[in-house]
PDB file of the backbone (N, CA, C, O) and the ligand in Angstrom, with CONECT records:
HET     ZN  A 101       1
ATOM      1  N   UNK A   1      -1.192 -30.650  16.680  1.00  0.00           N
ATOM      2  CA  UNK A   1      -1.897 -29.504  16.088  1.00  0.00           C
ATOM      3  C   UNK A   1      -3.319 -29.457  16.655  1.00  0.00           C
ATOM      4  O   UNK A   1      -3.833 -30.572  16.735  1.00  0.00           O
ATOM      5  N   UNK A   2      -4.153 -28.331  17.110  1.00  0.00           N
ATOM      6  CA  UNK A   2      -5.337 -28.053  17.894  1.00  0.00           C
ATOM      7  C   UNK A   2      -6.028 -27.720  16.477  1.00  0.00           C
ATOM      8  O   UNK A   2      -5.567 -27.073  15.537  1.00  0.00           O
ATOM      9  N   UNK A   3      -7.400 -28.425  16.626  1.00  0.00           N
ATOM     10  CA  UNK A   3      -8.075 -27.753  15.726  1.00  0.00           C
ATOM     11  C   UNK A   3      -9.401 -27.320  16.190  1.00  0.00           C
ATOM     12  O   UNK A   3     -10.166 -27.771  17.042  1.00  0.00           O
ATOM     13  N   UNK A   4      -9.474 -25.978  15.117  1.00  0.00           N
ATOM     14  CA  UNK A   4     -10.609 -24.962  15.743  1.00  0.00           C
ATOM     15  C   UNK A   4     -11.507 -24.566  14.612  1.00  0.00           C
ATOM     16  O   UNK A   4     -11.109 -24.767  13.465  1.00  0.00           O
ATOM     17  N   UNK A   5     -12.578 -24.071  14.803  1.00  0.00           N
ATOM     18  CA  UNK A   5     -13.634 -24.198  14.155  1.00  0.00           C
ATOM     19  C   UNK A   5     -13.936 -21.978  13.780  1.00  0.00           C
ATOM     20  O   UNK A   5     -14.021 -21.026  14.555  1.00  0.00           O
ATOM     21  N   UNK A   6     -13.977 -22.057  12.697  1.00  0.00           N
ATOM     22  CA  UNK A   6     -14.257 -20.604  12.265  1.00  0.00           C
ATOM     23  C   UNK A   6     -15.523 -20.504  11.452  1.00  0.00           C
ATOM     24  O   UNK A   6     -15.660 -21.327  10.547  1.00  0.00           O
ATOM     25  N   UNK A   7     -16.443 -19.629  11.648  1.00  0.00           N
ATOM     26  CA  UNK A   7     -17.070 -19.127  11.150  1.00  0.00           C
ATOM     27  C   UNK A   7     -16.953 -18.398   9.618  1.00  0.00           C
ATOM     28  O   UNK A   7     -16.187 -17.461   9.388  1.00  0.00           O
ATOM     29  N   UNK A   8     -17.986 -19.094   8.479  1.00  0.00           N
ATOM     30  CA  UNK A   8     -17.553 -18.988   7.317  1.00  0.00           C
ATOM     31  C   UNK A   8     -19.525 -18.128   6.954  1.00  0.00           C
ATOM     32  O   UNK A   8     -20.532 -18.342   7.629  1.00  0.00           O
ATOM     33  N   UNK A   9     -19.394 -17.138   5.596  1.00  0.00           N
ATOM     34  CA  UNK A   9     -20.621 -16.791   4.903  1.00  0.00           C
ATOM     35  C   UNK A   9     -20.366 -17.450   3.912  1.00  0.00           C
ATOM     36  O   UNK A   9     -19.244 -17.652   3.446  1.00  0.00           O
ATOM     37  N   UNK A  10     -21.923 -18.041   3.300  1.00  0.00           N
ATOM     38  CA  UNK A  10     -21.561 -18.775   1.779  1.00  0.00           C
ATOM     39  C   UNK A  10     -21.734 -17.239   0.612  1.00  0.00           C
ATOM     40  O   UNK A  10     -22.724 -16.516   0.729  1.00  0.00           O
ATOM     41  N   UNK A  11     -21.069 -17.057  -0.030  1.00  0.00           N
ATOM     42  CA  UNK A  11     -20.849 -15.920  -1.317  1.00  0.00           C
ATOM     43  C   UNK A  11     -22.188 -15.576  -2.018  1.00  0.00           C
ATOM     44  O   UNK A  11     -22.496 -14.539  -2.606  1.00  0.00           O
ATOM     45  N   UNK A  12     -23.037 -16.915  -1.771  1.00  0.00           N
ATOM     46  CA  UNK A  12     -24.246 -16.369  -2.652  1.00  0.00           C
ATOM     47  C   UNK A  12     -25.347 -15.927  -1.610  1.00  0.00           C
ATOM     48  O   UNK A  12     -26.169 -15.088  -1.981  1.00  0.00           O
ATOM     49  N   UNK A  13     -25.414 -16.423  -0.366  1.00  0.00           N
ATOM     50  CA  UNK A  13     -26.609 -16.513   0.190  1.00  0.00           C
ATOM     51  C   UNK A  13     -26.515 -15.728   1.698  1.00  0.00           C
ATOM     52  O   UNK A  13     -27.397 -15.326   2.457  1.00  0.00           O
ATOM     53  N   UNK A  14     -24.855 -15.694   1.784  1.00  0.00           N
ATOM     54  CA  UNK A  14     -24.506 -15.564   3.022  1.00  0.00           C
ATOM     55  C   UNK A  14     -25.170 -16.128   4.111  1.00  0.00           C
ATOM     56  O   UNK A  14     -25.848 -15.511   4.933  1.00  0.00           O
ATOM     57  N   UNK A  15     -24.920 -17.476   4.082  1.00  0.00           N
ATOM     58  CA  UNK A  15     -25.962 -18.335   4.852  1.00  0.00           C
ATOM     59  C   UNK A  15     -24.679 -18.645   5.927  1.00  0.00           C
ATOM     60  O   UNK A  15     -23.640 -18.521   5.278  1.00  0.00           O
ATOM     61  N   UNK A  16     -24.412 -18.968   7.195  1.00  0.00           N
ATOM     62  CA  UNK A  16     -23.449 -18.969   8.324  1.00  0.00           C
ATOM     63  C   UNK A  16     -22.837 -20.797   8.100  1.00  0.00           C
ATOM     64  O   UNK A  16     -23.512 -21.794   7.843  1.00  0.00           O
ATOM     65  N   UNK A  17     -21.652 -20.697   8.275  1.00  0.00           N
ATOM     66  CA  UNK A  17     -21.223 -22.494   8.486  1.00  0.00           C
ATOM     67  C   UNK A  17     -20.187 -22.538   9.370  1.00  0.00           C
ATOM     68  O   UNK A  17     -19.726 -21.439   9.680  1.00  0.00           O
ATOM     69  N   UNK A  18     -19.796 -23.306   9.760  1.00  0.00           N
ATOM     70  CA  UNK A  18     -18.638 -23.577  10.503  1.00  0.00           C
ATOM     71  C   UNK A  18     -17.750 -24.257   9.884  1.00  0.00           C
ATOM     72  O   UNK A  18     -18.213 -25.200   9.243  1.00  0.00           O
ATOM     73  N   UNK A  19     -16.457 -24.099   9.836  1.00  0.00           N
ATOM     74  CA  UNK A  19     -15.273 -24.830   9.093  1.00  0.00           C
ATOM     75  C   UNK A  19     -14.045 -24.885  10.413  1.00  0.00           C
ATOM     76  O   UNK A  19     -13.709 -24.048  11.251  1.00  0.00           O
ATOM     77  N   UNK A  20     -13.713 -25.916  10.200  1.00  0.00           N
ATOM     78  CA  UNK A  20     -12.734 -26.786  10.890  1.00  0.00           C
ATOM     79  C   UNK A  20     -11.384 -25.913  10.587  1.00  0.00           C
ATOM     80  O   UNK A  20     -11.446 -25.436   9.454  1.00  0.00           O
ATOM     81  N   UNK A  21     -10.657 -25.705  11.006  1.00  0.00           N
ATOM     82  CA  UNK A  21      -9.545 -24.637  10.600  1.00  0.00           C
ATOM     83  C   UNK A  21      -7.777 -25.213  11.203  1.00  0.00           C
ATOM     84  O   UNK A  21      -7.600 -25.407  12.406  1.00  0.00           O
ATOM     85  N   UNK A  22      -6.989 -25.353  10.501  1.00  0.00           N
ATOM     86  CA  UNK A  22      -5.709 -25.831  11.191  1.00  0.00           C
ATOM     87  C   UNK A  22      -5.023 -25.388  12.258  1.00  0.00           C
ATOM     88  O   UNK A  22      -4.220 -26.007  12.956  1.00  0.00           O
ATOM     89  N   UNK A  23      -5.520 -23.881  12.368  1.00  0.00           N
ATOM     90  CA  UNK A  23      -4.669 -22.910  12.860  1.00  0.00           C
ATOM     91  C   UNK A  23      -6.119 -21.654  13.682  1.00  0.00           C
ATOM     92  O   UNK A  23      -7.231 -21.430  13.204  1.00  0.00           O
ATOM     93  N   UNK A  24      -5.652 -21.209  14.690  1.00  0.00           N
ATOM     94  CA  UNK A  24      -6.032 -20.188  15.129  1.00  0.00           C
ATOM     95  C   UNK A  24      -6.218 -19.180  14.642  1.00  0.00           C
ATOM     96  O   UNK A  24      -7.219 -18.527  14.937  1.00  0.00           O
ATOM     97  N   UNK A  25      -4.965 -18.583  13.413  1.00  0.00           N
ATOM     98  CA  UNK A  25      -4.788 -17.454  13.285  1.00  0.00           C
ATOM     99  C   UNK A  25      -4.658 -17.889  11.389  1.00  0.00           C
ATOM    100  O   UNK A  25      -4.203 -17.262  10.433  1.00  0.00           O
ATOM    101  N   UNK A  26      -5.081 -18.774  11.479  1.00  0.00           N
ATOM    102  CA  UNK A  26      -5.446 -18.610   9.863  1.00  0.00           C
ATOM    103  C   UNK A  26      -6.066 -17.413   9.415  1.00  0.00           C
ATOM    104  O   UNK A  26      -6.842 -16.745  10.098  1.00  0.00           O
ATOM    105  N   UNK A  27      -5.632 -17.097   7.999  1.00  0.00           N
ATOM    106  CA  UNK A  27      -6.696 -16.266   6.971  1.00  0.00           C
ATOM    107  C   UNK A  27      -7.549 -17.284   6.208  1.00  0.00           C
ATOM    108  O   UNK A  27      -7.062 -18.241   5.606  1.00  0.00           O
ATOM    109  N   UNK A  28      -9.000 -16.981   6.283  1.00  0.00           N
ATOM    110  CA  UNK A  28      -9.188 -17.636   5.484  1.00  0.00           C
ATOM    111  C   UNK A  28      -9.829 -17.080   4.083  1.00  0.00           C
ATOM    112  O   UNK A  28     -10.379 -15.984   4.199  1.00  0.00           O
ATOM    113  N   UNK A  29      -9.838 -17.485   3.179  1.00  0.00           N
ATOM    114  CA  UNK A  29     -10.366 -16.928   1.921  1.00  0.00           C
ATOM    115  C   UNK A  29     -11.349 -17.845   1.246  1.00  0.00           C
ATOM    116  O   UNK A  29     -11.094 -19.044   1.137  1.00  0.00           O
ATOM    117  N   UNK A  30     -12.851 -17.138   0.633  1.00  0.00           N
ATOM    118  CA  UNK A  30     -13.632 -18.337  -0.095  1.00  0.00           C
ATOM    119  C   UNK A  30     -13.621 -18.063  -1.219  1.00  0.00           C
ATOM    120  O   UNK A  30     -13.324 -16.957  -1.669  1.00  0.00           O
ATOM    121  N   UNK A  31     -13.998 -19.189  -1.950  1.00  0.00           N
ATOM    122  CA  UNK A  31     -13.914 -18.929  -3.582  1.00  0.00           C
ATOM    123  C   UNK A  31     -14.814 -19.838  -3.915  1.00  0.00           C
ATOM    124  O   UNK A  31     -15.240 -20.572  -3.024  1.00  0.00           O
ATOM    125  N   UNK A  32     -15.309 -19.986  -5.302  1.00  0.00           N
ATOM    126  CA  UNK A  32     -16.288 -20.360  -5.578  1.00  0.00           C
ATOM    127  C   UNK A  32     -15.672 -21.362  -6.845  1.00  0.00           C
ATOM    128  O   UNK A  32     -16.173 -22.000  -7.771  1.00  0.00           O
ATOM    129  N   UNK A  33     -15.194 -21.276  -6.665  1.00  0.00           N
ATOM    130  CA  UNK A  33     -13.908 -22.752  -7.107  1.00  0.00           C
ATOM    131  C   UNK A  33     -12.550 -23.194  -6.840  1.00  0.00           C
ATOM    132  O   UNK A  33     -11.606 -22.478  -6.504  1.00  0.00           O
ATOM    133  N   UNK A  34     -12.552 -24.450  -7.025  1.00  0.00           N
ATOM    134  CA  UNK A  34     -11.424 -25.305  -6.344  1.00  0.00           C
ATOM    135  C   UNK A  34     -10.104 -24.444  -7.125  1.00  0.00           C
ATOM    136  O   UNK A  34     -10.106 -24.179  -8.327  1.00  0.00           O
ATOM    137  N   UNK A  35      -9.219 -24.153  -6.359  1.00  0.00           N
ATOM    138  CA  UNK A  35      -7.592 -23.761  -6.838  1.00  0.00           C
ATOM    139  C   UNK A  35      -6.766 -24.711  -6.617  1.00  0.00           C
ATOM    140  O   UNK A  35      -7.032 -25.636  -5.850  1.00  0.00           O
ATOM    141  N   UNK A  36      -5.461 -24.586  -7.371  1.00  0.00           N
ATOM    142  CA  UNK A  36      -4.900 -25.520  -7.093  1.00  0.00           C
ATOM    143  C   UNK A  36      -3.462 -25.262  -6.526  1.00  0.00           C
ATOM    144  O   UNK A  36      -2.416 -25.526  -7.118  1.00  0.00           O
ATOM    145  N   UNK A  37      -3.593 -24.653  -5.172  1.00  0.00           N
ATOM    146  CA  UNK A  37      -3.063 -24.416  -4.218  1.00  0.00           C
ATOM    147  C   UNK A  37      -2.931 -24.775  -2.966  1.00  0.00           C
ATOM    148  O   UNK A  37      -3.436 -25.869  -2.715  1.00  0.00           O
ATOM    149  N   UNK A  38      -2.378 -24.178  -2.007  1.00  0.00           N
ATOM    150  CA  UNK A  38      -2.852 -24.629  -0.883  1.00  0.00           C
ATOM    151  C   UNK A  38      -3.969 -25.532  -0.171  1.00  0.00           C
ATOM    152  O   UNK A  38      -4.617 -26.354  -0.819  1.00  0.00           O
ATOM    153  N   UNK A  39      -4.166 -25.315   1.285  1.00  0.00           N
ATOM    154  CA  UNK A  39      -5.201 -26.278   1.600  1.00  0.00           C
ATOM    155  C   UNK A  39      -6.645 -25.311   2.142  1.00  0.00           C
ATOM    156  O   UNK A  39      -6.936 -24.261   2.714  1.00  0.00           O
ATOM    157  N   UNK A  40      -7.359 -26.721   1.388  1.00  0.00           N
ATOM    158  CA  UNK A  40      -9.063 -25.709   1.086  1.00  0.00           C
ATOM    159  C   UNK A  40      -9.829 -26.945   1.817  1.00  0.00           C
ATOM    160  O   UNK A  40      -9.309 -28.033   2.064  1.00  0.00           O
ATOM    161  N   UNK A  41     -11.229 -26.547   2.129  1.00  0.00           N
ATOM    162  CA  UNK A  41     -11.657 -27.354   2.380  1.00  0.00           C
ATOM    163  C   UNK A  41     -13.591 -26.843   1.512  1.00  0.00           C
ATOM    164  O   UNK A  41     -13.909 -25.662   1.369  1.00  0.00           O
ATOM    165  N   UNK A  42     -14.282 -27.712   1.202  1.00  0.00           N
ATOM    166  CA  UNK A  42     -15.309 -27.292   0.349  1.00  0.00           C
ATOM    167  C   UNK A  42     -16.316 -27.630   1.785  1.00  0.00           C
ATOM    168  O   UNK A  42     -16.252 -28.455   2.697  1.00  0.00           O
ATOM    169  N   UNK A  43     -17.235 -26.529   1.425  1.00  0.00           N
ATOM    170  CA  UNK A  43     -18.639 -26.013   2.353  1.00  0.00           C
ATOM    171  C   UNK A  43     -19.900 -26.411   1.215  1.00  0.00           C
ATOM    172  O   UNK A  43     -19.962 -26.195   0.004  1.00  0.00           O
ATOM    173  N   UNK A  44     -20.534 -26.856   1.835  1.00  0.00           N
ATOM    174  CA  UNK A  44     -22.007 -26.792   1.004  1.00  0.00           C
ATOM    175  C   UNK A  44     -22.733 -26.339   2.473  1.00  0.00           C
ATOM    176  O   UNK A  44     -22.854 -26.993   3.509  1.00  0.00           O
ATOM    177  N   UNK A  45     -23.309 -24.504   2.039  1.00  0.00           N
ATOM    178  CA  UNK A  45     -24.555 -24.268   2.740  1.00  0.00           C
ATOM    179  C   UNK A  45     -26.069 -24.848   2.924  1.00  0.00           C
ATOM    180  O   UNK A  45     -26.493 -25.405   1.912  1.00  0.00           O
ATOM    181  N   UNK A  46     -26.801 -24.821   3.841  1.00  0.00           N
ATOM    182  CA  UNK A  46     -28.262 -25.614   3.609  1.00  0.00           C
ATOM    183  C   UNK A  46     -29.111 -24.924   2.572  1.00  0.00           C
ATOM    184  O   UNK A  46     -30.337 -24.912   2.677  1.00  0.00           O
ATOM    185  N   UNK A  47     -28.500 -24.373   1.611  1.00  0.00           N
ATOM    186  CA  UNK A  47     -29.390 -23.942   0.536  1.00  0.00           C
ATOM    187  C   UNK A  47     -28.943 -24.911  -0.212  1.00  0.00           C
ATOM    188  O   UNK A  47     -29.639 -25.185  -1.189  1.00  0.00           O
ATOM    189  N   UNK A  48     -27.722 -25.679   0.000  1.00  0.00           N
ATOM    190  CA  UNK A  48     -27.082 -26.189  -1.626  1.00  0.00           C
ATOM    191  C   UNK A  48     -26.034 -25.761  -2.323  1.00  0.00           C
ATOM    192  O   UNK A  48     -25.337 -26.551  -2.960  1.00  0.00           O
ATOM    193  N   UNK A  49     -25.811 -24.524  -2.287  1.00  0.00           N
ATOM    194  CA  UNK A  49     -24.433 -23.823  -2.917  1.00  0.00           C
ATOM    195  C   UNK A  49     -22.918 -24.135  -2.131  1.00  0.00           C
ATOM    196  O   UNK A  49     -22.456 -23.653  -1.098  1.00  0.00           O
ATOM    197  N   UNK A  50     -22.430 -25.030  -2.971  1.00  0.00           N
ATOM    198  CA  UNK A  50     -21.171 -24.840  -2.797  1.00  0.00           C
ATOM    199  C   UNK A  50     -19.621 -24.080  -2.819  1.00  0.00           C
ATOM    200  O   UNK A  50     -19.178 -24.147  -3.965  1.00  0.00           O
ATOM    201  N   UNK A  51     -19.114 -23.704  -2.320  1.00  0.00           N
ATOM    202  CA  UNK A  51     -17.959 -23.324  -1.819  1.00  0.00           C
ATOM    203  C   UNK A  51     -16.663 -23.900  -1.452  1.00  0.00           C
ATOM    204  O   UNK A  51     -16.421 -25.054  -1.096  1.00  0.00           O
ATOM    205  N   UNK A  52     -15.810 -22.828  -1.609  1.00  0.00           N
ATOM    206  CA  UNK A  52     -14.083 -23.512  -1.615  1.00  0.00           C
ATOM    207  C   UNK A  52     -13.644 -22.366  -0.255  1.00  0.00           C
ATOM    208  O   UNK A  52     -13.589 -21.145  -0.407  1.00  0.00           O
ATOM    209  N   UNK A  53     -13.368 -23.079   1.029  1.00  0.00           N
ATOM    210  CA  UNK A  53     -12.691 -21.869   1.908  1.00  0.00           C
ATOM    211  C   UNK A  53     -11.013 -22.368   1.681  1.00  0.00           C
ATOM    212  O   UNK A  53     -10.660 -23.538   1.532  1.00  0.00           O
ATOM    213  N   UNK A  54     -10.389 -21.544   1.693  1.00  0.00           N
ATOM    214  CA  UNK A  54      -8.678 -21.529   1.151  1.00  0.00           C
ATOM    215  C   UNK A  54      -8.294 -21.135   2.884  1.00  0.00           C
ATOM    216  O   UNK A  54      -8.841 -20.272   3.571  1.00  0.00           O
ATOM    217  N   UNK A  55      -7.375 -21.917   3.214  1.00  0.00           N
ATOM    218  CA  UNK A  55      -6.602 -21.262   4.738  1.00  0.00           C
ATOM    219  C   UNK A  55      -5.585 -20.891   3.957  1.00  0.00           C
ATOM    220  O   UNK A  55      -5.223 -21.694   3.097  1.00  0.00           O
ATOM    221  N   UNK A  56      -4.906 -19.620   4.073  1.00  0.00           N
ATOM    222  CA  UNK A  56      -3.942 -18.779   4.010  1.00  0.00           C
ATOM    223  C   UNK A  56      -2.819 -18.619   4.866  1.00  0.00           C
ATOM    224  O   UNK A  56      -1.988 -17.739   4.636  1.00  0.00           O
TER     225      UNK A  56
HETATM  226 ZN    ZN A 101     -25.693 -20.407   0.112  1.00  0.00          ZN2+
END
């Protein structure tokens, strides 16, 4: 499996991050809390605010 790096906004600040991604052609979705679904991976922007990105 290749892994690739996508461009994520944090929800509050829209501050830019990079997230590690399984797939090329992932969707990804953020949320602002953990689900208990699929696979997520959590972002903390350099403000501090944390985040849940969901690959779809
Ligand atoms: Zn932020």
């Amino acid at each position: 499996m290749q892994l690739s790096t996508r461009e994520v906004q944090c929800p509050r600040c829209a501050e830019r991050a990079s997230v590690r991604v399984p797939d090329e052609d992932v969707e990804l979705k953020i949320g602002r809390s953990v689900a208990a679904f699929g696979e997520s991976t959590t972002v903390t922007c350099s403000n501090g605010h944390r985040y849940w990105v969901y690959f779809c």
